[in-house]
N, C-alpha and C positions, 0 to 999 in steps of 0.2 A: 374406182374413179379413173377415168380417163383423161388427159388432157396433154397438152404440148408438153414436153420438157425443158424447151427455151425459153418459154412462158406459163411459168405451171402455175395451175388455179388454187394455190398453196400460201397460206401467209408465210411472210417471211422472218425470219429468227426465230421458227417455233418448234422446230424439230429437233431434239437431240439426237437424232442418228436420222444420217443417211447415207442411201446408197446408190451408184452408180454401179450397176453390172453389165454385164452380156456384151462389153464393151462398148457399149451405147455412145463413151466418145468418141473410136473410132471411127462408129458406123457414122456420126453428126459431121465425118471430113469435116467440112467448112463451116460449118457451125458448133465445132467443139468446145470454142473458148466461150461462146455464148453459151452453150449448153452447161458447160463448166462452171461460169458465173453463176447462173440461176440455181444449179447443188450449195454451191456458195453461199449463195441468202436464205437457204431455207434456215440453214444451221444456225442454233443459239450459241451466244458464248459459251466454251467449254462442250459444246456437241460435236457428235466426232462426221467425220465424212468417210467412208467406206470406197475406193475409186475400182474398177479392174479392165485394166485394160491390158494391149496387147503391143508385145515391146519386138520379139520377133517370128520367125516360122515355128518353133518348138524345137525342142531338143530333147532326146535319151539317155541314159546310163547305158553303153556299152554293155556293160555286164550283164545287168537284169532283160536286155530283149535279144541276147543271145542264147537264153535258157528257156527250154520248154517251159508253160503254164506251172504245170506240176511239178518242174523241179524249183519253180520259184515259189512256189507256196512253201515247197519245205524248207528252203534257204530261206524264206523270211522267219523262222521261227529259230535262227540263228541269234545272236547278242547281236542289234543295230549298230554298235560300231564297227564291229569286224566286216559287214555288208556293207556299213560306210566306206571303211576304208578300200577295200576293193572296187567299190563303184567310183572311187577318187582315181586311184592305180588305174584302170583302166578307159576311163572319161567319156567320154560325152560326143554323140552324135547326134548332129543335125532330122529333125523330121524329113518326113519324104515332103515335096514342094506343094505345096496345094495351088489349084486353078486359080486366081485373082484378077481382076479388073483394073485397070488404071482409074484412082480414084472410088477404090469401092468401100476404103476404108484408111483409116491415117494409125499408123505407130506411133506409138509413144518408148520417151527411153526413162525407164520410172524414176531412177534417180534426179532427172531435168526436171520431169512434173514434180517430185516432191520439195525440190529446192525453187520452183516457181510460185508454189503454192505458200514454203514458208515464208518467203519474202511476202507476203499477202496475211501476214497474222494468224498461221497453220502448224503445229507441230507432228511431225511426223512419227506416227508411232511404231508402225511398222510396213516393211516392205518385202513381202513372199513369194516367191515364183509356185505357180501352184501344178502340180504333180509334175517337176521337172527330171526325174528319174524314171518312174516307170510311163508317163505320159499316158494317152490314149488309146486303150489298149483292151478291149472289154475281153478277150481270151485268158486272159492277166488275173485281171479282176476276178472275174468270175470264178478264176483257181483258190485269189486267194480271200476273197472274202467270205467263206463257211467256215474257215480257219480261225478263231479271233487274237489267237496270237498273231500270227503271222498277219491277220489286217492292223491288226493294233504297230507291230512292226514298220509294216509300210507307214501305217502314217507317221511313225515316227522319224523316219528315216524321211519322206517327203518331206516333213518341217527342217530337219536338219540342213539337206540340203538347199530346199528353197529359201533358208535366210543368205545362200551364200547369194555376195552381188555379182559376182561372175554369171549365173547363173539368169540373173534378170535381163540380160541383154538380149537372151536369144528366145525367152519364155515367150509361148505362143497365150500364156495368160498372166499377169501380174495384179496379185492385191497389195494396194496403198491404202493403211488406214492413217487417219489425222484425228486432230483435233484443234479446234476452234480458241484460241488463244483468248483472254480477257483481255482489257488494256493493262493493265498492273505488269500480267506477262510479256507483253509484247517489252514493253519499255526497259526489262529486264534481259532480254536475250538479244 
């Protein structure tokens, strides 16, 4: 089905789950909060909203993109907190800049939209920065995913670090999931 997203041919409260991705409200600039609202109506009480958007450039783990492919497949097959901890000890560099347009898209800073969102009867369930260590990186990937410890690793160690909220500010991608509060709930928080 095709249709507007600020006006979607969609009843409204009938949805238990939905989803905003590909940063669709950045790309809507000026029409994000309208676009926003109408995710808003789909959802029934207690249905959750899935949001992902983009808070800043992206950022690396020092550690993991100063090692060859193949020495990180085999570091990922290390215990994920000793990997953690070292990717802590050594921290975190900004992505390379990418081209951009005045107005080609809007950030968001996901802890602002989530506490916007709960003052609108939303509880927040979770907020992820997603691959904020190893980032984008398909030479990476492709070492270590034939591996399935060492991918099982990574994605272990990507959760860990993207629940930190230091981490959300610079994510060149952020999931917010929610949920749609009853009135009973609301009246209670």
């Amino acid at each position: 089905m095709r249709g507007d997203g600020v006006h979607p041919p969609l009843a409204r409260a009938a949805f238990a789950n939905v989803a905003v991705l590909g940063n669709s409200l950045g790309f809507a600039a000026g029409d994000s909060d309208r676009l926003l609202g109408a995710a808003e109506e789909l959802v029934t009480l207690g249905g959750n909203l899935l949001l992902e958007v983009v808070a800043g450039p992206g950022e690396r783990a020092r550690y993991l993109h100063r090692l060859p492919p193949s020495s990180l497949a085999r570091l990922l097959r290390s215990p994920v907190r000793a990997v953690y901890a070292r990717t802590q000890r050594e921290g975190f560099a900004p992505d390379p800049p990418r081209r951009s347009e005045p107005g080609e898209f809007h950030r968001f800073r996901p802890r602002e939209l989530s506490e916007q969102l709960e003052a609108r009867g939303w509880a927040t369930l979770e907020i992820v920065a997603v691959a904020p260590s190893l980032g984008a990186s398909p030479a990476a990937l492709e070492a270590v995913h034939p591996d399935p410890k060492a991918w099982s690793h990574l994605i272990e160690l990507e959760e860990l670090v993207g629940h930190e909220p230091e981490r959300w500010t610079a994510a060149a991608a952020v999931l917010i999931a929610l949920s749609r509060l009853g009135q009973a709930a609301r009246t209670i928080k």
